[in-house]
Each structure stands twice: as C-alpha cells, then as structure tokens.
Residue, then its C-alpha position, 0 to 999 in steps of 0.5 A: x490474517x489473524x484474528x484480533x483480541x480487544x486489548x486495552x486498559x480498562x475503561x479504554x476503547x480498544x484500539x487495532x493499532x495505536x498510530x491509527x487508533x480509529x481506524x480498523x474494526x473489530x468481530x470479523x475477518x473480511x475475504x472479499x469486496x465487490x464494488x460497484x461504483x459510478x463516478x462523473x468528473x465534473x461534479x466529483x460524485x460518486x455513488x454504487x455499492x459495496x459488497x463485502x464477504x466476512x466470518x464473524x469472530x465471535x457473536x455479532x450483534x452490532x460492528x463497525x465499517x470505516x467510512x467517511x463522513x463526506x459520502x451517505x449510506x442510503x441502504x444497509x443489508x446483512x446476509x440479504x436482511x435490513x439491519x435493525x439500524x444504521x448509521x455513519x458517524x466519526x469515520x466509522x459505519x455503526x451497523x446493529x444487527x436484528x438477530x446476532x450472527x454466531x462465531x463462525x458465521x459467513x456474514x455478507x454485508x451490502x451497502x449502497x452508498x454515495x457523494x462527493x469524496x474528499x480526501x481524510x485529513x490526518x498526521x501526513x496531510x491529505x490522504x485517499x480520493x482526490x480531484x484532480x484538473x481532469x479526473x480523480x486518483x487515490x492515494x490510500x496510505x495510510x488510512x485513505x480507503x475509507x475516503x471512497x469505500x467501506x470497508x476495515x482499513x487496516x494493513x493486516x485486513x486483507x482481502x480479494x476486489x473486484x472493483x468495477x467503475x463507470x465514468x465518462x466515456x473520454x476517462x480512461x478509469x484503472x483499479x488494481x489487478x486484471x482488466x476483466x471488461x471496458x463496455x461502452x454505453x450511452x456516453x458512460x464506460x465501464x471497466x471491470x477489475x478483479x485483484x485476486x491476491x489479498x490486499x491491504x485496503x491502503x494499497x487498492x486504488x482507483x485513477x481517472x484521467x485523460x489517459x492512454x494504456x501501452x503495453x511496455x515489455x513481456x519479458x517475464x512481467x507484462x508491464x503497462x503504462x498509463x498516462x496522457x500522450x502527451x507525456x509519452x517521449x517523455x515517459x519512453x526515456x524516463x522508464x526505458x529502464x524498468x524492463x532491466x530494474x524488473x529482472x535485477x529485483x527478480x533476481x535479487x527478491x524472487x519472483x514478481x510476487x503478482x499474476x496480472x502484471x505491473x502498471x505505471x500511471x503517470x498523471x497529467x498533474x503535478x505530485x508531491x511524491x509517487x503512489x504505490x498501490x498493489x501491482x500499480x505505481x503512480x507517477x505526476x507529471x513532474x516526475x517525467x521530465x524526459x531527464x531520468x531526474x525520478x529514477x530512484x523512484x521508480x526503483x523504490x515504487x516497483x520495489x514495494x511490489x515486494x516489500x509493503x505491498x505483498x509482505x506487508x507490515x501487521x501494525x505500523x510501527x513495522x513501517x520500517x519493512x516497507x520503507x527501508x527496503x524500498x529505498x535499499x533496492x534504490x541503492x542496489x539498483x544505482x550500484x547495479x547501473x554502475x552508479x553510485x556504489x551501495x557503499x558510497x551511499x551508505x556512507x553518504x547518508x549515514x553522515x547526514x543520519x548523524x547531523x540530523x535529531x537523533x531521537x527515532x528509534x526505528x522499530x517504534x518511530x511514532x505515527x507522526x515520524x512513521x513517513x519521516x526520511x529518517x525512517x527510509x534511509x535508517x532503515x536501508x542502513x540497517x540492511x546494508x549492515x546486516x549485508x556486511x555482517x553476513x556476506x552476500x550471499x546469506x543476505x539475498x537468501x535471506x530476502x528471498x526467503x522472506x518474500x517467499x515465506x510471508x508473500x501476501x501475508x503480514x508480517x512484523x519486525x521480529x519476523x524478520x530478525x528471527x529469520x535473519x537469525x538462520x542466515x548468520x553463524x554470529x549473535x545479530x543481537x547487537x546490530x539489530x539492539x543498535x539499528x532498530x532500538x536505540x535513537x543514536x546512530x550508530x557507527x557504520x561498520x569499517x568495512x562498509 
C-alpha cells in the first residue's frame, strides 16, 4: 500500500475515498492488529483490546482511527505512552499526541475498548457485527469493521491479524486464517487466529454460533465447514461440489491465492445473501436447502478468494473488479458442469441489461449503485467480451496474470486494462470505452 496524499478543494475535509467519504484515515500506513477480545452471547457485549503496529507518513501530532460510537475507549496508549488526549466521536477515534512522531516512526497504538456492538447503518442497509437468535456474525463490506474494531477501514489499508476470541464454552467462535489455539476455562473458551496474508479491513470476520468444524477435502486446498449438525445432510449435498469448483478456479485463475485454506460457515439463521471474507465464506441457513438451489453462490463466494479478497480494488468505484469477476466465474462453472453454456448466459442477461435504467457506467457507478445487480452482470459482460475479443487462451493468461501480478495487493481499473493491452494484437480501446465508460449497453458481439 501506498501512501495517501490530502487531496481536495480548498476549504474541504479531505476524503480517502469519495463513496465512504468518512471512512479511512490519513498520516500513517498500518502493518498489523492484534485483537483481544471478549464476548458473552446473552448480553451482546464485547470488551478487550486492539493493538495495532503502523509507520507515520509525515509528522504526527493527532490521527484518527474508525470506530464506532456504540463501544467506549476506556484507554488509549502510543508507543506504551497515554495521549495527551482522547476521544470517540462521529465513527472516528481522535487520538492527540503528548509529543509529534516523526515521518518514518513505528508507531504502536494500544486501545482497551468495549460494549454492545451494533451494526453501522449506511447506503446498502446494516452493515458489521450482528446478533443473532444464538451468536453473532460480521458482515464487513463496506465499512462494517469499525462496527467491532478500531481500526483504518478502507480497502487499500491492508494488514496482517491475529484476532483471539473468548466466548462461552457451547459457541464455537471462527475469525480468518489458521487456528493457533482453542483453551477451555472456567465456562469461557478461547480461539486464537493469525491471518498472515495482508487483508482489507472489510474482509476479517468474526462468526459465533452453535457450531461444529468438519474438515471436507485435502485435495490441494484443505477446506472446512463450519455450521450447526443440523444443516449437515444438507449441507454434504449443497457443497459436494466444491472440492471440483476449487480445481476448475485453480486452473483457470492460478493457485489458491492463501496458505491456511478455505472455510465454509453456514449459519443457523436466515441471510439475505452470503458473506465473503478472506479465506471464509458465509452461508445462512436458507442457502442449504438440500436442493443445490445456492450453487451459483457458492461459485461467486469462493471466487472472490481471487477477485476482491486477494487482488482487491484501491478505492471503490473499482468494485467492478471484484463484482463482475466473481459472477463471470459463475457462469464459467455452469458451462463447466455442462450447464447453461457462458454464451446462453451472456445472451440472457444482456437482454435483461437492455430493458433495465441504462444510466450506470461501470467504472464509476456511485456509492449507492456500487452493489447494484447491474454492476455484477455488466461486469461479467465486459469479460465475456473481452474473451471473445482475444480467444481463450490470452484471456486466461490474462487472469492468471492478474492474480499472480497484484496478489495481495490493490489494484484499480486501468490496472487491468492496461495489462490486458499485452493479451491482445487489436486497440481493446473501444470495448473497454463501450463496456466500462458509457451508461448504454452495448451490443454483444455476433459471435458471442
């Protein structure tokens, strides 16, 4: 990650990211979170502490954290020194400093925090930590992570986490990356996790329920579940796929872009729609219906492991990189399972496109249209396109280049069109100014 420059007009707070403009902080790249929590199901309260490892980007005399309003700073220290002062107020935690920290500096910063989380009302509903009937999840997209954390909750802020988690003993609690420890005490159990691969804040999670963990295949990818036994007949026939889903994106994107593996979690609740999260993918209850009737899901969920969770958009207007490449994976596994062909679907939703509002460019859709169904089928538009434009084999090239090229790291629209410029011997200057820049649809090619 780059630094970030104050951009705006004069007079004007200056903004990371204008679809969240509240959201992100500026005067510091952050490494690191270490989080020690503590949290009981009956009452919805959490508590513990946040350590967060960052460099000062110039000199630092008072910055800003993303937090919510609905949990209490009881402590603050910096480089194992109190503040001169402190507080939470509009999302954000106001940190003051006794002395200013040079450019350069490591900067460690220690909060003890805690209360009943809520989730952060925004643009697309609820968003971050919620109850449930018997536990809790998180649903961090976009800016959900301030909803249990502190912390700098934009995309292009990636760190390492180690989150450990005390709950009661009958929860099974799962955070992202490896499982380091579960210990059993006093009617409390503790899970400890380190996710070492740098992460968008937006994409660490925390779930608690009455859950059980299966292991489900080794075959390359070691995959598990997590969900309640009751959902487990179920379950075995909804994902008994994924083991060869998995092998198909392998191929056609490049290697599992994680070292500890891929977990499904499927909750005793009802969701509106899955969850994805770095190396985890969320499920409810009703997508496990013992009927294969969410597949396509489970497609676009285990492909954003790939697009939007390791090569992840810098700002996002970019969503398009996450979106349409998911759903375009869906279609690639239907035609692999000798379903519908890409090209049937491609047709098919290019004519709902036309009868829809044609005023979303895809490039820049707005913060409210940014999760808009146009954006995801557009977008898979725009790829099918570009794979008749340049033939098979460029366009896989071309993907798992990209992968390879920005794993782990941001990335933004002409990123990708300019390496997509090496995959073909034609201008693509007029498929992308038709595709990502102009509101009306255009035509599919003949021969697509």
């Amino acid at each position: 990650m780059t630094g970030r420059r104050r951009v705006a007009k004069k007079g004007a707070p200056p903004v990371i990211d204008p679809y969240l403009p509240s959201t992100g902080n500026f005067g510091y790249r952050l490494s690191r979170y270490e989080l020690e929590l503590e949290y009981k199901v009956a009452i919805n309260r959490l508590s513990g502490s946040a350590t967060i490892t960052a460099m000062t980007l110039a000199e630092l005399k008072t910055f800003t954290l993303d937090l919510s309003d609905a949990l209490a700073v009881s402590k603050v220290t910096v480089n194992g020194r109190r503040p001169s002062q402190f507080r939470t107020a509009a999302g954000k935690l106001h940190i003051t400093l006794s002395d200013p920290l040079p450019a350069g500096a490591a900067m460690t910063v220690a909060v003890r925090y805690g209360g009943s989380p809520r989730p952060i009302r925004s643009h697309w509903g609820e968003v971050g930590f919620e109850e449930l009937a018997e536990g809790a999840l998180v649903a961090g997209q976009p800016n959900g992570a301030e909803s249990w954390f502190p912390c700098d909750d934009h995309p292009s802020a990636k760190a390492s986490f180690r989150v450990q988690i005390s709950t009661e003993s009958p929860y099974f609690a799962i955070a992202n990356g490896k499982l380091l420890a579960r210990r059993a005490r006093a009617g409390m159990t503790t899970w400890s996790y380190e996710q070492a691969e740098p992460t968008s804040t937006y994409l660490v999670t925390l779930q608690v329920g009455m859950y059980n963990r299966h292991r489900m295949s080794k075959n390359g990818v070691e995959t598990f579940s997590v969900l309640p036994d009751r959902l487990r007949a179920n379950f075995d026939h909804d994902f008994g796929r994924q083991a060869q889903m998995m092998s198909l994106f392998v191929e056609l994107f490049g290697p599992y872009p994680l070292s500890d593996g891929y977990t499904v979690v499927v909750t005793d609740d009802d969701l509106e729609i899955p969850l994805e999260a770095q190396g985890i993918s969320i499920f409810g209850a009703n997508h496990c219906d013992g009927q294969r009737s969410s597949e396509r899901l489970i497609a676009h969920e285990l492909a954003h492991q790939w697009f939007g969770n390791s090569v992840t958009a810098k700002r996002w207007r970019h969503i398009w990189l996450h979106e349409g490449f998911a759903c375009y994976a869906e279609w690639l596994w239907s035609e692999h399972c000798g379903e519908t062909s890409t090209t049937e679907l491609a047709h098919h939703h290019h004519q709902r496109l036309i009868n829809s509002a044609q005023n979303l460019v895809l490039a820049d859709p707005g913060p409210r249209d940014m999760f808009d169904d146009r954006v995801y089928k557009r977008g898979a538009l725009t790829l099918h396109a570009l794979r008749k434009a340049i033939g098979d084999t460029n366009f896989f090239a071309l993907l798992r280049d990209w992968t390879t090229r920005y794993r782990h790291s941001n990335a933004v629209t002409d990123d990708f069109t300019g390496l997509a410029a090496n995959y073909s011997k034609d201008s693509l200057h007029a498929l992308w100014a038709a595709w990502l820049y102009s509101p009306k649809v255009p035509p599919l090619d003949p021969r697509a």
